[in-house]
C-alpha positions as CSV (number, residue, x, y, z in Angstrom):
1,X,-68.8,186.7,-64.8
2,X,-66.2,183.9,-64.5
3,X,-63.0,183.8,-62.8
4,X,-60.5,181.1,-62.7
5,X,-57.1,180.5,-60.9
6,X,-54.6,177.8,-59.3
7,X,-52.1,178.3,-56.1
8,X,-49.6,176.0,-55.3
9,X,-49.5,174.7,-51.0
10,X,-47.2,173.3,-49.6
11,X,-49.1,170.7,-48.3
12,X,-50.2,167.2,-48.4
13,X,-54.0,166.8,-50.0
14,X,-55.6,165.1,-46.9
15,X,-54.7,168.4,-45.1
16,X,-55.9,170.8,-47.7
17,X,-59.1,169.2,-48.2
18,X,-59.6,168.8,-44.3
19,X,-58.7,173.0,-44.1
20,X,-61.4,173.9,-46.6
21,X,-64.0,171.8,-44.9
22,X,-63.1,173.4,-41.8
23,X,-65.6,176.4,-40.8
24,X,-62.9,178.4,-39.1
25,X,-60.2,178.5,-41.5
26,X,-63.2,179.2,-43.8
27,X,-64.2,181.9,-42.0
28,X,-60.7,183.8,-41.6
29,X,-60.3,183.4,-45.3
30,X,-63.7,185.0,-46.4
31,X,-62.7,188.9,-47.0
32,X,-65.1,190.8,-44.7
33,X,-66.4,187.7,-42.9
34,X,-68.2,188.8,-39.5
35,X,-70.0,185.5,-39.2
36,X,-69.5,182.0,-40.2
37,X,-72.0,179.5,-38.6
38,X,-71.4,175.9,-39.6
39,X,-75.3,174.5,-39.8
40,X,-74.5,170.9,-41.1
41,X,-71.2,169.2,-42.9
42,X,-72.4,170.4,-46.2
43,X,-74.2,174.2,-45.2
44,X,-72.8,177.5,-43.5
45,X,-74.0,180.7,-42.7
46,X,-72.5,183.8,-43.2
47,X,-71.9,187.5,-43.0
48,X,-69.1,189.9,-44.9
49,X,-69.0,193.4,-45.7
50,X,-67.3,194.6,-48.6
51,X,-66.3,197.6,-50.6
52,X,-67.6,197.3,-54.2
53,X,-67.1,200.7,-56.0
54,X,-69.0,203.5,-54.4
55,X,-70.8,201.0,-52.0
56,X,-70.7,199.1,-48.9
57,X,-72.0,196.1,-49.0
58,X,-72.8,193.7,-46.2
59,X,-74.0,190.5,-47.6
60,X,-75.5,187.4,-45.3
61,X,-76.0,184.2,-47.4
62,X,-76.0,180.6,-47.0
63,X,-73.1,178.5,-48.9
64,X,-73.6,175.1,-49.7
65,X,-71.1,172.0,-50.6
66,X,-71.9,170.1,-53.6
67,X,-70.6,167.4,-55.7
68,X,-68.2,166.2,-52.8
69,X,-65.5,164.1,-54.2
70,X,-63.2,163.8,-51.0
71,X,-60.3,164.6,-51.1
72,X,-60.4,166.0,-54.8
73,X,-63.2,168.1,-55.8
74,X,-66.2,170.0,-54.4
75,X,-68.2,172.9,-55.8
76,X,-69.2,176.1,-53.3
77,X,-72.4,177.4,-54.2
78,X,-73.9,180.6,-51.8
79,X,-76.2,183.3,-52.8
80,X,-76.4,186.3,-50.1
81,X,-78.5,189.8,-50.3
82,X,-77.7,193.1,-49.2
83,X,-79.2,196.7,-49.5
84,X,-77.4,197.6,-52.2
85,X,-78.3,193.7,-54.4
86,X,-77.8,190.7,-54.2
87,X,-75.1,188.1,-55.4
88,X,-74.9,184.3,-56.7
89,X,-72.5,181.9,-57.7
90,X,-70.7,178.8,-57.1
91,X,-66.6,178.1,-57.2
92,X,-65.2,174.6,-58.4
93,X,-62.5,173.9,-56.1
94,X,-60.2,171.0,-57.5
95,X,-57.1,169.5,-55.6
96,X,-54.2,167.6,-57.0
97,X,-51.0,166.2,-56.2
98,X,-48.1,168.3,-57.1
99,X,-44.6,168.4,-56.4
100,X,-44.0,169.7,-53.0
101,X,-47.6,169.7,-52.1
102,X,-50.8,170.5,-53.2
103,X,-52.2,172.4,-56.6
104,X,-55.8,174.1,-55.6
105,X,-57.8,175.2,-59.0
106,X,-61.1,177.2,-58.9
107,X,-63.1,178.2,-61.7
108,X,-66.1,180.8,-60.2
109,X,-69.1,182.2,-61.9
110,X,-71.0,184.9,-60.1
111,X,-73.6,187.0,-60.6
112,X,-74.9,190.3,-59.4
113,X,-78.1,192.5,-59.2
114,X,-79.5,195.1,-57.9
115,X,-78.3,198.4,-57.2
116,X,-74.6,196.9,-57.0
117,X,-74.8,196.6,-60.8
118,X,-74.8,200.5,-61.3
119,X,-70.8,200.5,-61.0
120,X,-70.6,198.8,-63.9
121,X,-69.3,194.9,-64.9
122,X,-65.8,196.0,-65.1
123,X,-65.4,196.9,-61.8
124,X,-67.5,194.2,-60.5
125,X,-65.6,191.5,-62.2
126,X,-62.0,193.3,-60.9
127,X,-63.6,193.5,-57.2
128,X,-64.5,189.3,-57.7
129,X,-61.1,188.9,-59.1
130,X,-59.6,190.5,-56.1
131,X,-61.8,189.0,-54.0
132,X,-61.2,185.1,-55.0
133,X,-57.4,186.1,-54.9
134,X,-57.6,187.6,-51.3
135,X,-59.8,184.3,-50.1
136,X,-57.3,181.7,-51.9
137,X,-54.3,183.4,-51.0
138,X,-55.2,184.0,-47.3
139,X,-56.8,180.4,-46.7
140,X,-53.2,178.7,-48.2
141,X,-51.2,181.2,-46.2
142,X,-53.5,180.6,-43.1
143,X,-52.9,176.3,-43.7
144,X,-49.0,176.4,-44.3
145,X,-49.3,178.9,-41.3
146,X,-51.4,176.0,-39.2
147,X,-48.8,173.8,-40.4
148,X,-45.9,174.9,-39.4
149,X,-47.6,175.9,-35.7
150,X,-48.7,172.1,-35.4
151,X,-44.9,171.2,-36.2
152,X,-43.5,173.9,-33.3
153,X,-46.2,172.5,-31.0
154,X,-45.0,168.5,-31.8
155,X,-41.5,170.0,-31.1
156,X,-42.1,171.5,-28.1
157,X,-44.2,168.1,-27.1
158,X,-41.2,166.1,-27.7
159,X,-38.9,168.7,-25.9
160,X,-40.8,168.4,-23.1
161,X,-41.1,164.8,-22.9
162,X,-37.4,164.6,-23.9
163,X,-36.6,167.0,-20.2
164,X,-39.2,164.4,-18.4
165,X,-37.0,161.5,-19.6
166,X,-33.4,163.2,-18.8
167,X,-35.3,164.3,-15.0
168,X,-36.5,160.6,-14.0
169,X,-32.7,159.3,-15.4
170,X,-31.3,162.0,-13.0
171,X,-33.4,161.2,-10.2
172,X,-32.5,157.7,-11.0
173,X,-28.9,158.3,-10.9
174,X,-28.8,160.5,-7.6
175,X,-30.7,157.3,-6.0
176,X,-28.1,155.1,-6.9
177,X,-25.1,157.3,-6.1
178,X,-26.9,158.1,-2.4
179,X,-27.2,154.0,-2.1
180,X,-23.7,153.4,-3.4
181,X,-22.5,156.2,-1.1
182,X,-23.8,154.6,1.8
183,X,-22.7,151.3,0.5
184,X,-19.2,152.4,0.8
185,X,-19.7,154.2,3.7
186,X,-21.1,151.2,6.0
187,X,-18.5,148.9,4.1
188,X,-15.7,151.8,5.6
189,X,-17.2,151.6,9.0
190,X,-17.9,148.0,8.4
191,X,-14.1,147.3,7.9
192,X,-13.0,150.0,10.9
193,X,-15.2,148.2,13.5
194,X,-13.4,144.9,12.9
C-alpha cells in the first residue's frame, strides 16, 4: 500500500528536522507507542499496540534512518512482528521552506502479513491512512506545542531577570537615600553645633 501526505508547521526547518530526530517527540507521536529506545543516531526500538479490524495488535520493531539529507530529507524504514503478522515499510519524510514555516511531505509504503491480512486491504490501508494522519498530525501539534512552551519559559526568564534588575536598582536607591539622609542630617547637626 502507499500513502502520501503534507502538513503545514509553523516552524522554522532547523527545528522541525531537530523534532523528528528527537526520540521523545518520536515516541509521543507513534499511536500506541509503549516503548521507544533510542539505540544509536540513526536506530530505535519500539513498542505500539494498535487496533486493526477485529484485532489487537502489539507490534515491537526496530526503525532505522536512511538517506539523511539534514535538514531536508530522510527516509524511516522499520519492520515489527506481532501475533497476529507482521508489518514493513518505510516513509520519505521531505522538509521545505514555506511561508510561515515549514511544509513536511511523506510518501509511505507498507506492507502486511500474517493473520492481520484476513481483514482485508481496504481496511488495512484506511487503518495506515489513519494511522500516518494521527502520527503527523500529533508530532506538528506536539512541536508548535514545544514552541510556544520554550517562548513562555524565555518570557518568564527575562521576567525574572527583569525583577532581579528593578530589586538591585531599589536596593541601590534605598542606600543612597539612607546616605543622603544622614548626609543632611549630620550637615543639620553640623550647622546647629556651630
Amino acid at each position: 500500500m502507499k500513502l502520501s501526505g503534507s502538513y503545514q508547521i509553523n516552524l522554522e526547518k532547523q527545528k522541525v528536522w531537530e523534532a523528528l530526530n528527537d526520540a521523545e517527540i518520536l515516541r509521543k507521536s507513534i499511536p500506541g507507542c509503549e516503548k521507544f529506545i533510542k539505540n544509536s543516531d540513526t536506530e530505535f526500538a519500539a513498542t505500539a499496540t494498535n487496533k486493526i479490524g477485529p484485532f489487537n495488535a502489539s507490534f515491537t520493531g526496530d526503525i532505522q534512518l536512511k538517506e539523511i539529507n539534514a535538514p531536508d530529507s530522510y527516509i524511516i524504514e522499520g519492520s515489527g512482528n506481532s501475533p497476529v503478522g507482521f508489518a514493513s515499510g518505510k516513509a520519505k519524510v521531505k522538509l521545505e521552506d514555506a511561508e510561515g514555516g515549514t511544509k513536511l511531505s511523506y510518501e509511505v509504503e507498507a506492507n502486511v502479513g500474517g493473520k492481520i491480512v484476513q481483514v482485508g486491504s481496504r481496511l488495512i490501508d484506511m487503518t495506515a491512512k489513519k494511522m500516518a494522519d494521527i502520527f503527523f498530525g500529533k508530532f506538528s501539534e506536539l512541536i508548535s506545542s514545544e514552541s510556544i512552551l520554550s517562548e513562555i519559559e524565555n518570557m518568564k526568564e527575562e521576567e525574572t531577570q527583569q525583577k532581579e534588575k528593578t530589586n538591585i536598582q531599589k536596593k541601590i536607591n534605598n542606600k543612597y537615600i539612607f546616605y543622603l539622609s544622614a548626609l543632611v542630617l549630620l550637615v543639620i547637626v553640623g550647622y546647629l553645633i556651630i
